[in-house]
N, C-alpha and C positions, 0 to 999 in steps of 0.2 A: 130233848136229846134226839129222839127218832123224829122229827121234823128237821132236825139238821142233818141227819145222817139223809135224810129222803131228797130233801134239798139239795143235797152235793150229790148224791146217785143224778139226780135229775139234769145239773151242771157236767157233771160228766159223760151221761149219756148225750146230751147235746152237742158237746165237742168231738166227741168220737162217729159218732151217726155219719158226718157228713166225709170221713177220712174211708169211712168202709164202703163208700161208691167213686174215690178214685180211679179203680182201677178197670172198673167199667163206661164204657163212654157210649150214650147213645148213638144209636144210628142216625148219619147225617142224612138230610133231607136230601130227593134228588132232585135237582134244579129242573123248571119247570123249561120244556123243548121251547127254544126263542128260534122261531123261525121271521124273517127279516122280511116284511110283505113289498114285492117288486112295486119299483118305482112307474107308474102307470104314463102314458103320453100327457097326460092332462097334469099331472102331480110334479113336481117338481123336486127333483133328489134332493134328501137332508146333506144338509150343511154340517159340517163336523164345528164345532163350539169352539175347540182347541187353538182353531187357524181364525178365529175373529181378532182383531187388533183390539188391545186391552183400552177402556176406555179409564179416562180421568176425569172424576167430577172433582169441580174446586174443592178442595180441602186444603186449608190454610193448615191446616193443623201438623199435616202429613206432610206438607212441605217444610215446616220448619222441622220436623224429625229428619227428612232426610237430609236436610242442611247441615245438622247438629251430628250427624252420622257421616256425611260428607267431609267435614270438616274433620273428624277423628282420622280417618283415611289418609288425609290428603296431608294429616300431622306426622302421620306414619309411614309416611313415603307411598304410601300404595294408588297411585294414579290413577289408575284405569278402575278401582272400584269408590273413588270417590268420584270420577266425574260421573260415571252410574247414578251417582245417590245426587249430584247437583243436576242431572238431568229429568230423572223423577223429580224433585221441590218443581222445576219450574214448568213442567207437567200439570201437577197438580194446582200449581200457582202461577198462571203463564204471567203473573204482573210482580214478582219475585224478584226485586232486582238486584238483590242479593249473590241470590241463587246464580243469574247472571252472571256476573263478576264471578261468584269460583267457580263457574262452569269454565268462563275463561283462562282461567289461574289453571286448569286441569289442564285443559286445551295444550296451551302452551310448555306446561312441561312435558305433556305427548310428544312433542313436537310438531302440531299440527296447527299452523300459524292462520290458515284459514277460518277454520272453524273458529279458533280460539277470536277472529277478529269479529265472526260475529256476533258469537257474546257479549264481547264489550260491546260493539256496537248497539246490542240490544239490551244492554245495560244503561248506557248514556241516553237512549230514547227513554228507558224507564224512570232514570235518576239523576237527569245532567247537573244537579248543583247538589251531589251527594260529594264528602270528603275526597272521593277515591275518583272521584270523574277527571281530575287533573290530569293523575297517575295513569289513566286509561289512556286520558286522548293522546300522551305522549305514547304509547303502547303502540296506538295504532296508527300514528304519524312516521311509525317507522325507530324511533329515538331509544330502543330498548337497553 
């Protein structure tokens, strides 16, 4: 019995300990002086990382998610954020000829008849004996 009564003293001082230093909050540290050492004639000034163009290594994988994400968009009416996501897949995937095609499908309800022509077009380099090449080459023949 006084091993359980010692054992729940001991549970309970545990839970409570750390409640009774809420209300004190250590002193923060003070950041250590960053002084920026001048860019010398020899040295050449840093490059800010933010302003590099993003790079794309092939990932097939990434490109069918944004397909798959593209397509959702592009069900939902929302245009401009599925050509986004068809432009990333063929990014990632410049042989995507999928991606192609509803880049163009975007394109075009943009209203942006150039662009959208070169999609297809680089659709039908990727996949000219795919189902939908028909439907394109009248597209871009003008026959819409």
């Amino acid at each position: 019995m006084v091993g359980r009564i010692l054992l729940l003293a001991l549970l309970l001082a545990g839970t409570l300990w750390p409640q009774q230093d809420q209300g004190k909050q250590p002193p923060k540290p003070k950041p250590p002086e960053q002084t920026k050492p001048q860019p010398t004639e020899q040295e050449p000034p840093e490059e800010d990382e933010s302003l590099a163009p993003k790079v794309y290594p092939f990932n097939p994988l990434e490109a069918e998610h944004d397909l798959k994400v593209g397509n959702y968009y592009f069900k939902k009416g929302n245009f401009k954020a599925a050509l986004s996501r068809f432009r990333e897949a063929t990014r990632f995937n410049p042989s995507f000829a999928e991606a192609y095609l509803r880049l163009g499908d975007s394109e075009e309800k943009l209203k942006d008849k150039a662009a959208a022509d070169k999609a297809y077009t680089k659709f039908l380099e990727l996949a000219p004996d795919a189902k939908e090449a028909e439907a394109v080459k009248k597209k871009l023949a003008g026959q819409r």
